[in-house]
N, C-alpha and C positions, 0 to 999 in steps of 0.2 A: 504494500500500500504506500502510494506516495506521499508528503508532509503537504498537507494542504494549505499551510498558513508559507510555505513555500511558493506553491501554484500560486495562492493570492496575490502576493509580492512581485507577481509578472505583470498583472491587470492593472489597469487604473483604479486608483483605491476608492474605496464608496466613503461615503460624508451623511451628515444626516440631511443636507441639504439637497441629498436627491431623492428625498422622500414625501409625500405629502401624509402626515401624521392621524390618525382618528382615533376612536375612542378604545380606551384600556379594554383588553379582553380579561384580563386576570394579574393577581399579584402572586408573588411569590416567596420565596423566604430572601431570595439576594435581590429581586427587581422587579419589575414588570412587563407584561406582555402587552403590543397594540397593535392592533388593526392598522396597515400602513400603505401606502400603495406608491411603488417605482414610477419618478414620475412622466422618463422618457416614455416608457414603454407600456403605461399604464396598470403595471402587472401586481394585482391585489397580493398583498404577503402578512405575514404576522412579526411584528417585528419584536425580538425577545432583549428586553435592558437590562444588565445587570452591571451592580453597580463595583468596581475592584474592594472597595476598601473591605466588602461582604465577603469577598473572594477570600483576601488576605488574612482577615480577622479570622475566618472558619478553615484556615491552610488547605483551599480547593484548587489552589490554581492551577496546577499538574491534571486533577479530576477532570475540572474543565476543561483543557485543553487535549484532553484525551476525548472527552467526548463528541469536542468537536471535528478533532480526524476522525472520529470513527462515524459521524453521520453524515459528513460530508462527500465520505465514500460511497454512501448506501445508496442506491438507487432500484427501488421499488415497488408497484404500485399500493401496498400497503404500511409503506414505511416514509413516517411524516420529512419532506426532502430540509436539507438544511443548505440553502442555497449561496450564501457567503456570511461574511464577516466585516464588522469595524471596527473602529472605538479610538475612544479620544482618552484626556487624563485622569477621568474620572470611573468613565465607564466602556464596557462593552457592547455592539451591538450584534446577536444574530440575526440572520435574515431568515426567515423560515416559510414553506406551505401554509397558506392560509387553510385551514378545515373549520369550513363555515356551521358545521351545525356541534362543531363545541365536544364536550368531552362525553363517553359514553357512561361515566359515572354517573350524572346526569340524569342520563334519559332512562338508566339501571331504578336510580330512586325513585325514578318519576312513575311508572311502570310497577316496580316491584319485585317484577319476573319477567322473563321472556319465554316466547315459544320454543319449542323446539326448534320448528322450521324457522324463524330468525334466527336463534344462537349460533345452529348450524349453517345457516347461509350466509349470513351478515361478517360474523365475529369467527368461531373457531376454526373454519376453512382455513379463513384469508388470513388466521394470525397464525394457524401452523404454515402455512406458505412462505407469510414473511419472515419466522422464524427457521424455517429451513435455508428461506435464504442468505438470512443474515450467518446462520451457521455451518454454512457452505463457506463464509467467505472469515471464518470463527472467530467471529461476533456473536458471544456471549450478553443480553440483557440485561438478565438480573433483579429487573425489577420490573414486571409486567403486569399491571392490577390495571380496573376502570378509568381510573385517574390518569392514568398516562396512554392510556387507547382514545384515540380521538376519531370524530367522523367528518368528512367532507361532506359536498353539497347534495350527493346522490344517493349518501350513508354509509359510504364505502368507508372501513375501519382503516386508520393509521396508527402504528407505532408510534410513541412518540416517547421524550426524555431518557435521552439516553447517558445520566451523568452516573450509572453505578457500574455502565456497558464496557468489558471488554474486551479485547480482541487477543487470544492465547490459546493455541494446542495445548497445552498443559494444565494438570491442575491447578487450582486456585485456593487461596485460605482465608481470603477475606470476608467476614462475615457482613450482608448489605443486602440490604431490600424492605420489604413493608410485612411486618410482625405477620397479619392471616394468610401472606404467599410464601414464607419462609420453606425451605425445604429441609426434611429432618438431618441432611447431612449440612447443613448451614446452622441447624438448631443446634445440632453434636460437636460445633466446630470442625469437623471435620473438611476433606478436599473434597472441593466438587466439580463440575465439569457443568456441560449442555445442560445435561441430564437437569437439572435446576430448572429451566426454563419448560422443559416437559412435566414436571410437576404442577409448574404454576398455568398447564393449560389442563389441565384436571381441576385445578380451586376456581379457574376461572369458569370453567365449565358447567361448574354444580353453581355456581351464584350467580350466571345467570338463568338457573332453573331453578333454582330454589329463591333466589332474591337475598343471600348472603353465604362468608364461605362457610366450609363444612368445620374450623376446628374453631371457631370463635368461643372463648371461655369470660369470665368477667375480670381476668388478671392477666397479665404477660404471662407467668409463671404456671398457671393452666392450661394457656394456648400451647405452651412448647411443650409442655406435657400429653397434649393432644395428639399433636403435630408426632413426635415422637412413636406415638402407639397408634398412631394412624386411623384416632378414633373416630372412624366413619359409620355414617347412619344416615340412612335416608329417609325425610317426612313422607309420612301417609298424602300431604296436600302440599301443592299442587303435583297434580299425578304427573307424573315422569317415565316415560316409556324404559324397561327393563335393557333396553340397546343403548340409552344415553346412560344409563347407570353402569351397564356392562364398561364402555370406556372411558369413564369417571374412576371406575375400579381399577382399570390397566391403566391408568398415566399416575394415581397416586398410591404410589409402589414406595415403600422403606427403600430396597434394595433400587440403586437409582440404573443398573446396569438391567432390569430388569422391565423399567417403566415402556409404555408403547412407544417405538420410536415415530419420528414424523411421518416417513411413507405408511409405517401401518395403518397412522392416525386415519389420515386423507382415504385408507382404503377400508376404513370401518366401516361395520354396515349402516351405523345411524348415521353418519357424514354421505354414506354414499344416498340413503335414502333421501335424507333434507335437504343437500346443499345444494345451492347452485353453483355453476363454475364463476360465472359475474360477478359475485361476491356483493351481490345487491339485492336486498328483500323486495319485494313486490307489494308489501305494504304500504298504505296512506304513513309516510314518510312526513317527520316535519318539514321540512321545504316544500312537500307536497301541498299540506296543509297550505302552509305559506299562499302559494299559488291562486289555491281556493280559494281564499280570503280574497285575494287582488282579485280574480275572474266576477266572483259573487259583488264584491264591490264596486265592480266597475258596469255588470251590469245591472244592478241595483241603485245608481247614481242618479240616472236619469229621471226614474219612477219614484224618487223622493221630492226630486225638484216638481214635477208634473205632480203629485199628490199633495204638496204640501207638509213633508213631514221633515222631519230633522235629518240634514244627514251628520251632523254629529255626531246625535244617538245612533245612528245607524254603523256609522266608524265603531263607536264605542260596543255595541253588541258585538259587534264580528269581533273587537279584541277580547270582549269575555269571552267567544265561542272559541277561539282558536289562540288563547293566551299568547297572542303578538300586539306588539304596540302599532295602530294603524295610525296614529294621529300625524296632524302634521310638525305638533311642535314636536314632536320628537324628533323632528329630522331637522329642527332649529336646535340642536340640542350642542351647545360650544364645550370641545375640551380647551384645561388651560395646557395643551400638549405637553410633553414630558415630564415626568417628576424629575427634583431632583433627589437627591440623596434623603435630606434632612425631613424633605417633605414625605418622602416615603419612610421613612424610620416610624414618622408622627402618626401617619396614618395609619388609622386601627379601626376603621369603618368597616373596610371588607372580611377582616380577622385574619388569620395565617389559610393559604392554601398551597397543596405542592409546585415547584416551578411551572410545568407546563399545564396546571387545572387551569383548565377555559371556566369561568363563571357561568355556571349554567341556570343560576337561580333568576338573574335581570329576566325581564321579557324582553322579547326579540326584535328588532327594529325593521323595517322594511327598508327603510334609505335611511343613508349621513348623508347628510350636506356637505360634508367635507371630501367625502369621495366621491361623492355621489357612486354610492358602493346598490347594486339591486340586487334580487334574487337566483340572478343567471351567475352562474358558475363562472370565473374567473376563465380568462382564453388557455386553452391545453397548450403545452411545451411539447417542438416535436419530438417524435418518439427516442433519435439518439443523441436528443439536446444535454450537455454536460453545464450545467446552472451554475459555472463559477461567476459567469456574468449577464442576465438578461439583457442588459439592454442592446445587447445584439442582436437581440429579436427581431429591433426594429431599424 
């Protein structure tokens, strides 16, 4: 793999001044994340800030810089792209994939559970895929829960945050990831390998059919104890076909030499049953939704004014029906663009969430003014385009 922060240093360097700025999508422990858009080439991105002194104080800056070669390498359709880099004396900027419909944590709590044929079509396909390929090329995760799965505009699942990720044939002894995905040879201290991230698609697999994971205890000190004895049980409700539990049972295996590997996973019978190869559900989709609202709204516009009735009320119903913000001051809505430092330390509005959580809880905006950003998907990159620099695009 080549040093990416080397490639960079060939291109003309990015500035924030070729960005037109909008609204925060999320905070994190070292910065925040915004909605940003390139401004030669109009190319919607998310733009990731983090601030050094954050870096320095919590000694990540090796972390970081590792995670940036290793995502910068990855090119995948389920793997969130991480299209360059900048930064001044303060701070860092990623350039990243925009994935418009936010993090799949989200849409997990909003729901509860999922169906089969979503979990299987949407999520476990396309995350053993991109985990095959990511460790095809051995890129280890390490840390793979809701939170860091995000969806673009079609619902198509990305990887994302990849700061615990690394890239090593060999064993590993560092213990790192999120306490309910732990794998019991990560709980043992023990060396682990792949095999970890096969684990974590069995926890993930049962929450999203159960609507949480399988070893959650009310202590730490419980959970590893779970984890450990691999104390598994499946509820009477909601019913769960005996095929999804069958490999829920093979990928959360003690012995990690034993769990399903990815080819089996992909040729399981419940994956082969549900999945689709598009890795897209066929469900009323939130952006679908979205759609509806504009369609219903726009023909509905007309026969408010001819009637007489409000069409504010009428904005305002389609937002309670379809929990999206239709108004128009929303899209009069000004940020004071980037934080800085001090003001981000102060701010304790949104509370703590992980680096890459998209805030899922805001309602959804139809247009910025600032980007004037819509509903339509961001223009696709050709297919063998290498994103060290779009605006070659144009």
């Amino acid at each position: 793999m080549g040093d990416p922060i080397e490639e960079q240093k060939t291109l003309k360097p990015w500035s924030l001044s070729d960005f037109d700025i909008g609204k925060p999508l999320g905070k994190g422990k070292f910065g925040r994340v915004y909605l940003a858009r390139e401004i030669k080439s109009k190319y919607i991105v998310a733009l990731k800030v983090i601030f050094r002194k954050q870096i320095e104080k919590y000694q990540l800056k090796q972390q970081l810089k590792r995670e940036m070669q290793i995502q910068s390498e990855l090119n995948h359709p389920n793997v969130l792209r991480l299209y360059g880099w900048f930064g001044d004396e303060e701070r860092i900027f990623l350039i990243l994939e925009y994935a418009h419909r936010g993090e799949l944590y989200g849409e997990l709590r909003k729901n509860g559970h999922l169906s089969e044929k979503q979990a299987a079509t949407q999520y476990i396909a396309s995350l053993t895929q991109a985990l095959a390929y990511c460790h095809k090329k051995d890129v280890i995760h390490r840390d793979i829960k809701p939170e860091n799965l995000l969806l673009d505009f079609e619902g198509r699942l990305k990887i994302a945050d990849f700061g615990w990720s690394v890239q090593s044939r060999s064993k590993r002894h560092t213990m790192c990831g999120t306490l309910d995905y732990l794998a019991p040879e990560m709980v043992e201290n023990k060396a682990h390998d792949k095999a970890v991230d096969h684990w974590t698609l069995g926890i993930l697999c049962y929450e999203f059919l159960y609507g949480g994971p399988p070893f959650e205890a009310e202590n730490q000190r419980d959970t590893f104890k779970r984890i450990i004895k691999v104390d598994l049980s499946f509820p009477a409700t909601p019913n769960v076909s005996i095929e999804a539990q069958n490999l829920i049972r093979r990928l959360l295996v003690k012995d990690s030499s034993k769990r399903l590997s990815l080819k089996d996973i992909l040729e399981h019978p419940w994956i082969v049953k549900n999945a689709d190869s598009s890795g897209i559900c066929n469900y009323c989709t939130f952006g679908q939704c979205e759609f509806m609202a504009i369609i219903l709204l726009s023909s509905l516009a007309c026969r408010t004014v001819l009637y007489g009735f409000s069409g504010q009320l009428l904005i305002t119903l389609l937002g309670v029906l379809f929990n999206i913000d239709l108004t128009m001051s929303s899209a009069e809505e000004e940020y004071d663009g980037i934080d800085d430092e001090e003001k981000f330390e102060s701010d304790e509005g949104e509370g703590y969430v992980s680096q890459m959580r998209f805030l899922s809880s805001k309602k959804r905006k139809i247009t910025y003014k600032e980007l004037n950003v819509s509903t339509e998907p961001p223009p696709p990159l050709p297919q063998n385009y290498e994103p060290r620099d779009f605006r070659r695009l144009t």
